[in-house]
ZAMARGU-4260 file (C-alpha; in steps of 0.2 Angstrom, whole numbers, plus 5000, padded with zeros to 4 digits):
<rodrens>
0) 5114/4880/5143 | 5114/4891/5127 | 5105/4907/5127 | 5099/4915/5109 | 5099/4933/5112
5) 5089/4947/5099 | 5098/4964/5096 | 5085/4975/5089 | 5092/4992/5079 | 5083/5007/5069
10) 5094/5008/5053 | 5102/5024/5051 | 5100/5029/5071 | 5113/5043/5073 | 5116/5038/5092
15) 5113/5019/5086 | 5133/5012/5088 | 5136/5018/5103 | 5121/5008/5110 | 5124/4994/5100
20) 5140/4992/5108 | 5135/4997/5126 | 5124/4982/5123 | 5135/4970/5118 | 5147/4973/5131
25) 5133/4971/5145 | 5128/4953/5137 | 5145/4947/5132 | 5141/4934/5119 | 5150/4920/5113
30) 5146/4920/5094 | 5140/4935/5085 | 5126/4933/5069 | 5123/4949/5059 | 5108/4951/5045
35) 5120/4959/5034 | 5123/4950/5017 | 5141/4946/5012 | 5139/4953/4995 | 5132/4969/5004
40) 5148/4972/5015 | 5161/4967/4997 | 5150/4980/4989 | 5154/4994/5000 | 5170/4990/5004
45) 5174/4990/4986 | 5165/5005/4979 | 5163/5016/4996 | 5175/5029/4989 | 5167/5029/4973
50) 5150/5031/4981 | 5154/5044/4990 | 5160/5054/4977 | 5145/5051/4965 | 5135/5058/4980
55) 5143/5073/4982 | 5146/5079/4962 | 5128/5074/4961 | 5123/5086/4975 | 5137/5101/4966
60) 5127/5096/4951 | 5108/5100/4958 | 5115/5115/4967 | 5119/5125/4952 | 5119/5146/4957
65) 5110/5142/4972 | 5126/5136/4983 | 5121/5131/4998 | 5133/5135/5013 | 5145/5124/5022
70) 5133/5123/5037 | 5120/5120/5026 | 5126/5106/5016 | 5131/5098/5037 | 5114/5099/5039
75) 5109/5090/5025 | 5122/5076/5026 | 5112/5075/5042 | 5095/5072/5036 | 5082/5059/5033
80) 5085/5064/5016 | 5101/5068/5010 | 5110/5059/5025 | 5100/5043/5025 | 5107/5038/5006
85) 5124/5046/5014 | 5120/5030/5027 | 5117/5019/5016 | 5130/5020/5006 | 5140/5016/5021
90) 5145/5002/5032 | 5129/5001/5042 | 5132/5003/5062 | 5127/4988/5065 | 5141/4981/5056
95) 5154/4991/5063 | 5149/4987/5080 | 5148/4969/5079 | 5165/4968/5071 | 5172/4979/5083
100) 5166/4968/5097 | 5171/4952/5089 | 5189/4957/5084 | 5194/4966/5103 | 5185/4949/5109
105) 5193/4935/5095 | 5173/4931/5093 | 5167/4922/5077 | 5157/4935/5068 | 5143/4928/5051
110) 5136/4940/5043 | 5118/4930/5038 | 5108/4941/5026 | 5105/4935/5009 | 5116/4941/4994
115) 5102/4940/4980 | 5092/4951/4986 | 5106/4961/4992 | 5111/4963/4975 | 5094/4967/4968
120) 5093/4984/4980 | 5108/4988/4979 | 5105/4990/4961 | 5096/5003/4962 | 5110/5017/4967
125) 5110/5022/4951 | 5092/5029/4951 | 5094/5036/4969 | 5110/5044/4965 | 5104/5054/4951
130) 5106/5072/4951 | 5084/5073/4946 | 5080/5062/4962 | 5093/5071/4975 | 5087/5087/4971
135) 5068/5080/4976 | 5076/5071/4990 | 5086/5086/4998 | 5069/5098/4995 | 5058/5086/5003
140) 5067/5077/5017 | 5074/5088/5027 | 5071/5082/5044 | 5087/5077/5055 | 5089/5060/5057
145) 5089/5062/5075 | 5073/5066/5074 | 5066/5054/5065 | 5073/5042/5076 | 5059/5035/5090
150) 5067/5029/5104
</rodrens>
């Protein structure tokens, strides 16, 4: 008899691997499908370097005499804010757990999410990137992701 099981995640939930995981090793499935687009996942493996880097001359750009300190930029990259475009720009969790599970397991793993639309969000990382929208975004949303996560 085949069984259909729903993983539901919060995007961007700090603690959100390590429960994903824990999950899948409790149910032990045969096939893993993901809502992740395929041109999502080429995207960031391609250009996650560059991403990065954009991200952080954009926030030594917006900084100007006001450096902040290293603690303070942590806190930051830890935000709703500033660390949830720092989330987005990478691999999301639910990807890296699923492949994880699938390769230790040799379990087929489809990513299922569609590629235009994909496409259309991502972009717009130009405009959330710029140095005018982090300098809103890292005065504004400053709560921790951990925080804004409701379990």
């Amino acid at each position: 008899m085949s069984q259909l099981t729903l993983i539901g995640t919060v995007h961007r939930d700090p603690t959100g691997l390590t429960a994903l995981v824990a999950d899948l090793a409790r149910l032990r499935p045969h096939i893993i499908t993901l809502e992740f687009s395929a041109y999502g996942l080429r995207y960031r493996l391609a250009k996650k370097r560059r991403l990065a880097d954009r991200l952080l001359r954009g926030l030594h750009e917006i900084l100007g005499t006001d450096m902040w300190s290293v603690q303070e930029l942590k806190k930051r990259l830890q935000s709703t804010g500033i660390g949830g475009i720092r989330a987005l720009l990478n691999l999301p969790f639910e990807y890296r757990g699923v492949r994880l599970y699938s390769q230790r397991h040799g379990l087929p793993l489809h990513c299922l999410d569609s590629s235009l639309y994909s496409r259309r969000l991502l972009g717009h990382l130009d405009d959330l990137l710029a140095p005018e929208n982090l300098k809103k975004v890292a005065a504004f949303e400053t709560t921790p992701l951990r925080e804004s996560i409701r379990k």
